[in-house]
N, CA and C atoms as an extended XYZ file, in Angstrom:
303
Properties=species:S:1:pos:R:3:atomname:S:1:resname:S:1:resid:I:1 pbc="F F F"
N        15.633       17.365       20.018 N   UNK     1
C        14.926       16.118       19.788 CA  UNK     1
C        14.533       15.948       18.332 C   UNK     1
N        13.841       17.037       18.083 N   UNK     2
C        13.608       16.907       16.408 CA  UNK     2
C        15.012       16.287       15.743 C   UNK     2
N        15.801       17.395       16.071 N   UNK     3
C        16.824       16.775       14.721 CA  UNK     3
C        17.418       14.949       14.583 C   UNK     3
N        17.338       14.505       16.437 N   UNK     4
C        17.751       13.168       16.326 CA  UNK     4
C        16.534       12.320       15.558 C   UNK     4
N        15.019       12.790       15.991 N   UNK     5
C        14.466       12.255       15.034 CA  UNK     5
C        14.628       11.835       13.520 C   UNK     5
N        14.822       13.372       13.047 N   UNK     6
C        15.238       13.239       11.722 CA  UNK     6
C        16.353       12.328       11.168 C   UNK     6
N        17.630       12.436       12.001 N   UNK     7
C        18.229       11.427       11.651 CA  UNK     7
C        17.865       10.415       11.931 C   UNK     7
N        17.405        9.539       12.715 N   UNK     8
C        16.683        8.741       12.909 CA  UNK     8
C        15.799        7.899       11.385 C   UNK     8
N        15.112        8.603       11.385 N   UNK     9
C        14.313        8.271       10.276 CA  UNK     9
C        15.041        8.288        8.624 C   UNK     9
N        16.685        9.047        8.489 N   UNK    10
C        17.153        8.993        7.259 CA  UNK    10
C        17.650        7.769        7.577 C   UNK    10
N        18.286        7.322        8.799 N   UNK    11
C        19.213        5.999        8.993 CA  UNK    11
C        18.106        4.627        9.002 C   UNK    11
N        16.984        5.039        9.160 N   UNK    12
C        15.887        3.599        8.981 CA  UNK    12
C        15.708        3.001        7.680 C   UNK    12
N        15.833        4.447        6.752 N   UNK    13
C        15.462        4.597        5.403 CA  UNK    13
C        16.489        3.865        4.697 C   UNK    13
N        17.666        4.052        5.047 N   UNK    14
C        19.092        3.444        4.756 CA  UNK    14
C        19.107        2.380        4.934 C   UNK    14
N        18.929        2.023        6.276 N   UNK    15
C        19.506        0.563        7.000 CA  UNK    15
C        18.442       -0.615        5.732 C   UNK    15
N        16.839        0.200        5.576 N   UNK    16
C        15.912       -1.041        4.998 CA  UNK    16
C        16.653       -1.219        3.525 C   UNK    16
N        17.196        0.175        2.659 N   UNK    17
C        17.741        0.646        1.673 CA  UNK    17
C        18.618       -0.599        1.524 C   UNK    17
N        19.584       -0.653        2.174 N   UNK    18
C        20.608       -1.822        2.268 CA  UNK    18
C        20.422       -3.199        2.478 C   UNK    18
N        19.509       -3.109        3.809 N   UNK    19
C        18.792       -4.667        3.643 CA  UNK    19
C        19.276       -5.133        2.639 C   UNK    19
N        17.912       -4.762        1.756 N   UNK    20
C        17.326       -5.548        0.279 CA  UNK    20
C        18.526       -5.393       -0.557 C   UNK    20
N        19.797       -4.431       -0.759 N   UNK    21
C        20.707       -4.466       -1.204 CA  UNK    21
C        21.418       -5.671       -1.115 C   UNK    21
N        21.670       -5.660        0.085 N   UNK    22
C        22.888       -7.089        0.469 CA  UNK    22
C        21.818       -7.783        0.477 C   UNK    22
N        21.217       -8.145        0.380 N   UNK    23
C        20.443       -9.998        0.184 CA  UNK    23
C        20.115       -9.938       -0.977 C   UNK    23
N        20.159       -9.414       -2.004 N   UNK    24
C        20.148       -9.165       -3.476 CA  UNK    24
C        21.387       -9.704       -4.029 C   UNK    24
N        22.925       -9.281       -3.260 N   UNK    25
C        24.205       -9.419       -3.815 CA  UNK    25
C        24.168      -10.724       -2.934 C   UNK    25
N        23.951      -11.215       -2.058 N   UNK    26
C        24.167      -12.208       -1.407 CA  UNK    26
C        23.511      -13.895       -2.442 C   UNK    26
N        22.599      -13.107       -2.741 N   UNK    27
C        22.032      -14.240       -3.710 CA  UNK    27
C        23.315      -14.491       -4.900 C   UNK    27
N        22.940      -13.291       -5.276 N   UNK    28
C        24.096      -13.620       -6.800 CA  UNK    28
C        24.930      -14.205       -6.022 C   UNK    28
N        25.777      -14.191       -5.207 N   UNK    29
C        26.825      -14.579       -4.969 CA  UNK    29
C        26.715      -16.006       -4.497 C   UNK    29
N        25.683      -16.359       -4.063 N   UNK    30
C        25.618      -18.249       -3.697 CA  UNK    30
C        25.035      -18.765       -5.104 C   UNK    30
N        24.408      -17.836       -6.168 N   UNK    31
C        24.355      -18.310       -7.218 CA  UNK    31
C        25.418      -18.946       -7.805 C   UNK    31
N        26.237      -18.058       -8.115 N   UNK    32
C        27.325      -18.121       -8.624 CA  UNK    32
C        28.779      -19.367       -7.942 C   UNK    32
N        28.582      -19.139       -6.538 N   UNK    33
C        29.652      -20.473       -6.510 CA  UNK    33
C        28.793      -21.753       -6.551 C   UNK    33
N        27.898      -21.891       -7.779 N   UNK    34
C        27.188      -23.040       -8.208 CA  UNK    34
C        28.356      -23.495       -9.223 C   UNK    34
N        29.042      -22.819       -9.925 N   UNK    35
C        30.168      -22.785      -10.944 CA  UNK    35
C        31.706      -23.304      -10.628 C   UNK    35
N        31.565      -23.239       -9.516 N   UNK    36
C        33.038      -23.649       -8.801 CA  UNK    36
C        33.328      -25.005       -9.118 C   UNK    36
N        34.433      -25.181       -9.587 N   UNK    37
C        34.426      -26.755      -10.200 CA  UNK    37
C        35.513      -27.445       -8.809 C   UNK    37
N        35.734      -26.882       -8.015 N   UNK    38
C        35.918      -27.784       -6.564 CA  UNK    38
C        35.653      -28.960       -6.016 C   UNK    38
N        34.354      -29.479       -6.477 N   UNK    39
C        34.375      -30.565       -6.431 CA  UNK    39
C        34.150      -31.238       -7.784 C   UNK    39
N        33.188      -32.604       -7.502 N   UNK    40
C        32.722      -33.401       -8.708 CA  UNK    40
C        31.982      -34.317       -8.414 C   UNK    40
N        31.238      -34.923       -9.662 N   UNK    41
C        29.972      -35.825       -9.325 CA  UNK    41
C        28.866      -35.456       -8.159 C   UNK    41
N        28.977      -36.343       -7.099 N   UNK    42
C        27.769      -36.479       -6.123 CA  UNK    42
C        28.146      -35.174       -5.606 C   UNK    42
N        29.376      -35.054       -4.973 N   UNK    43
C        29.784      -34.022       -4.080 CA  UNK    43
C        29.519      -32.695       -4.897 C   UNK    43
N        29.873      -32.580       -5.982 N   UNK    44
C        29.208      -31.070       -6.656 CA  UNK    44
C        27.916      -30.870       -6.582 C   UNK    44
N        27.200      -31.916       -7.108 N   UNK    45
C        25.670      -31.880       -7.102 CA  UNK    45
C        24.810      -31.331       -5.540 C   UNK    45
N        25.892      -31.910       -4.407 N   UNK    46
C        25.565      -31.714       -3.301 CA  UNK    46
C        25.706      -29.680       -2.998 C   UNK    46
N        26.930      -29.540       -2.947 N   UNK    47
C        27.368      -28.275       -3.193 CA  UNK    47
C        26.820      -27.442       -3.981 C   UNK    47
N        26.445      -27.466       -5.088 N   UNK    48
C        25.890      -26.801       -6.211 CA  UNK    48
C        24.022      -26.627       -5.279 C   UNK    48
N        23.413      -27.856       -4.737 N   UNK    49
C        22.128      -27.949       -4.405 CA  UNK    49
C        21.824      -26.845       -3.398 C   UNK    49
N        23.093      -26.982       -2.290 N   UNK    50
C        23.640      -25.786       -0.535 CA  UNK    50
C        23.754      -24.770       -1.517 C   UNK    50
N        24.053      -24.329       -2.335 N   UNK    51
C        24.400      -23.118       -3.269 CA  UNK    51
C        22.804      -22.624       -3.332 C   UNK    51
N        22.568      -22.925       -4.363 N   UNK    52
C        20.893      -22.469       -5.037 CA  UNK    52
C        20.024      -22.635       -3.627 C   UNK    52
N        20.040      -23.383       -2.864 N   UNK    53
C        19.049      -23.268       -1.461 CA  UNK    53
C        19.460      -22.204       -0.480 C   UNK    53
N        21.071      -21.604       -0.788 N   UNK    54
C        21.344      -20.016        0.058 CA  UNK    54
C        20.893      -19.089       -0.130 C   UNK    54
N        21.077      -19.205       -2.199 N   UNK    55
C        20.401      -18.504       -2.303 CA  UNK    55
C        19.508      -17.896       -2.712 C   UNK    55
N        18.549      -19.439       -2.751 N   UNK    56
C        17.087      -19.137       -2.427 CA  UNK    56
C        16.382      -18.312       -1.420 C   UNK    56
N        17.101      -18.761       -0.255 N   UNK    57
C        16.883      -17.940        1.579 CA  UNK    57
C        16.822      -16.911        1.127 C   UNK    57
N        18.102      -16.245        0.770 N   UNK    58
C        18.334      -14.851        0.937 CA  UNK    58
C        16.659      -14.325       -0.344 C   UNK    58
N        16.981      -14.845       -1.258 N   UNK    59
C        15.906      -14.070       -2.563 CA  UNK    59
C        14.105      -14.188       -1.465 C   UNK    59
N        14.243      -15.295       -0.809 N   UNK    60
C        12.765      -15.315       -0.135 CA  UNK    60
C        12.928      -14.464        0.664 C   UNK    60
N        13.764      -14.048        1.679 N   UNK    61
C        13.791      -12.873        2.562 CA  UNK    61
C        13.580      -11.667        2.172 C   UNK    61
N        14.677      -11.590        1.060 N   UNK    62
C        13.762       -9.933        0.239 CA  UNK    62
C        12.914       -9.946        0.080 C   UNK    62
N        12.389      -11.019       -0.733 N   UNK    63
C        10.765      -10.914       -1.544 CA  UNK    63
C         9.725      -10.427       -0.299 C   UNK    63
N        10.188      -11.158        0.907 N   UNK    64
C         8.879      -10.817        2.258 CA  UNK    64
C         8.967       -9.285        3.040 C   UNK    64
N        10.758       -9.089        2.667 N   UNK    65
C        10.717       -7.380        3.736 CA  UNK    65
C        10.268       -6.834        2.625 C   UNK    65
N        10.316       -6.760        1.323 N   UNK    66
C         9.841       -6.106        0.212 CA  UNK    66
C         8.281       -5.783        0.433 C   UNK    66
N         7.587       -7.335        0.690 N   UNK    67
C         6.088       -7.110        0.740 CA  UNK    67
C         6.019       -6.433        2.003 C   UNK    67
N         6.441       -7.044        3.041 N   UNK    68
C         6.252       -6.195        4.125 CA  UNK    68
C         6.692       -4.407        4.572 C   UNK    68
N         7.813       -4.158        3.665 N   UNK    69
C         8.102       -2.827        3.543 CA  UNK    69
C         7.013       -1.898        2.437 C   UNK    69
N         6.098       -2.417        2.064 N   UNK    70
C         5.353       -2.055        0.950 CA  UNK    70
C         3.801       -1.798        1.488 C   UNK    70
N         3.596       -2.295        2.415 N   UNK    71
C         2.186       -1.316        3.339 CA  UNK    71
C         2.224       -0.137        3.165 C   UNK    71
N         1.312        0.982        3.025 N   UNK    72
C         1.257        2.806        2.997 CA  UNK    72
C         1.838        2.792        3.969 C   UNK    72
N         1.772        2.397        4.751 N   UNK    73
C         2.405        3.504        6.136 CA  UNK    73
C         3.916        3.151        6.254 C   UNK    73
N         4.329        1.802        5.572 N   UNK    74
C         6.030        2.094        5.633 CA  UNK    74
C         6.134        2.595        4.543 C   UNK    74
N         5.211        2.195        3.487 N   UNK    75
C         6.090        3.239        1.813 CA  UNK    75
C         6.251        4.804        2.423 C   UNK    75
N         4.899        5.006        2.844 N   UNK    76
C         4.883        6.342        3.152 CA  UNK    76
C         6.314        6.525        4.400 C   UNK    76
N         6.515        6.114        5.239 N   UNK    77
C         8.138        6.658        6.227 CA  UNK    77
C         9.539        5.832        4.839 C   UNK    77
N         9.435        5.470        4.075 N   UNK    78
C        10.525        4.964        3.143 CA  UNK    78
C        10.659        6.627        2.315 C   UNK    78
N         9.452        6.786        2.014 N   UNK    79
C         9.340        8.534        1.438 CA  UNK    79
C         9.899        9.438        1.853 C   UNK    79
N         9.746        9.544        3.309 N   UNK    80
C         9.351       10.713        4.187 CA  UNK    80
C        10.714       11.472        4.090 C   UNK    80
N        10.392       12.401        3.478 N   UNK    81
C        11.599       13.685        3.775 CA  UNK    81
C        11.573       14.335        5.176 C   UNK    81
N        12.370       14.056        5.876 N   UNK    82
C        12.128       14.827        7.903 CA  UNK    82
C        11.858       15.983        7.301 C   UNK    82
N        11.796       16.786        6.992 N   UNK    83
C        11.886       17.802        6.561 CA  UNK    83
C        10.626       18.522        7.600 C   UNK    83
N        10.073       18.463        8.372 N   UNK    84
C         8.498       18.643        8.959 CA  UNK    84
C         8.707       17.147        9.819 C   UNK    84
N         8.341       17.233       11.033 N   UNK    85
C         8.634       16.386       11.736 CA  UNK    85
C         7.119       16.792       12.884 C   UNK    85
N         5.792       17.411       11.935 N   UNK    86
C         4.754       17.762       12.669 CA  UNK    86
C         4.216       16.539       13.172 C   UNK    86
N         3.144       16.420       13.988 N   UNK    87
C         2.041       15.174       14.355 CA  UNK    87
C         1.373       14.682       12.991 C   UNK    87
N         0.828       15.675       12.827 N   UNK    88
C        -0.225       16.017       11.343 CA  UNK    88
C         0.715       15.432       10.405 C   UNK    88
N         1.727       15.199       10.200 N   UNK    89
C         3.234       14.944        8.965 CA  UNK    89
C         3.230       13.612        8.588 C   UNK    89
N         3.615       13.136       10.127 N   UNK    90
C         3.856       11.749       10.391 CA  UNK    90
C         2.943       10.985       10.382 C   UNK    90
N         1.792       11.260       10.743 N   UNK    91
C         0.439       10.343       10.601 CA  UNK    91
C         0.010       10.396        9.097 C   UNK    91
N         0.134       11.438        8.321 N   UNK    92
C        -0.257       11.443        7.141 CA  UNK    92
C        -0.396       10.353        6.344 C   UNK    92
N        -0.924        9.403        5.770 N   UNK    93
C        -0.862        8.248        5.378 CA  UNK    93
C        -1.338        8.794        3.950 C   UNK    93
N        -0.440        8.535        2.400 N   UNK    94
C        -0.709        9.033        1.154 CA  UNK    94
C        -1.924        7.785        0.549 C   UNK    94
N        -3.065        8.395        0.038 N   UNK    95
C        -4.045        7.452       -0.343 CA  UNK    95
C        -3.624        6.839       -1.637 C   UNK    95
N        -3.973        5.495       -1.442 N   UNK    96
C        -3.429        5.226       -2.907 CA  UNK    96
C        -3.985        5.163       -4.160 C   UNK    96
N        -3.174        4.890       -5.538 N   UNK    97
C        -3.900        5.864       -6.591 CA  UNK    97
C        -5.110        4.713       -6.840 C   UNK    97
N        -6.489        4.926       -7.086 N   UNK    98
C        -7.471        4.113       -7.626 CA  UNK    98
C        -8.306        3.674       -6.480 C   UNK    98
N        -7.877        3.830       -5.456 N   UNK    99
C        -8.683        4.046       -3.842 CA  UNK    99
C        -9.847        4.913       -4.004 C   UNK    99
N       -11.247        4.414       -3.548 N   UNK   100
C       -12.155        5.174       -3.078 CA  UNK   100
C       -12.515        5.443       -1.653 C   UNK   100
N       -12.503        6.256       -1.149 N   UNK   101
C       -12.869        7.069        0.210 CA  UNK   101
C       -14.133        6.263        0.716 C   UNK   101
């Protein structure tokens, strides 16, 4: 059981890892066919507008799993080396720096 845990927890680390990866490249990439000279006039302007509003989506979606991946207790499992897969391990929550008790 431990060890599926462990993997477990490297493949969570990954999967969020990538997330923010591909919706990062996904942006550039609806950025960019803002440039496509395919159409013209109204119809570019239209196209070019579906462009920058894709990938706007995608840049607002990171920005929120970002904030939302950024609580202690997911920074802290984004950290977590399985390495120790105790009770005491996993609950550990790292205090943060400038925090008073």
């Amino acid at each position: 059981r431990v060890k599926r845990w462990r993997e477990e927890v490297l493949l969570l680390q990954e999967e969020m890892r990538r997330c923010l990866v591909t919706l990062k490249w996904q942006a550039e990439k609806w950025e960019k066919r803002v440039d496509v000279d395919t159409f013209e006039g109204e119809r570019w302007e239209g196209a070019a507008a579906y462009a920058y509003e894709q990938a706007d989506v995608r840049l607002r979606i990171f920005a929120r799993f970002e904030e939302l991946w950024s609580s202690k207790v997911v920074e802290s499992a984004r950290k977590f080396q399985p390495g120790s897969l105790e009770l005491e391990d996993l609950l550990r929550v790292p205090e943060m720096e400038g925090e008073e008790e």
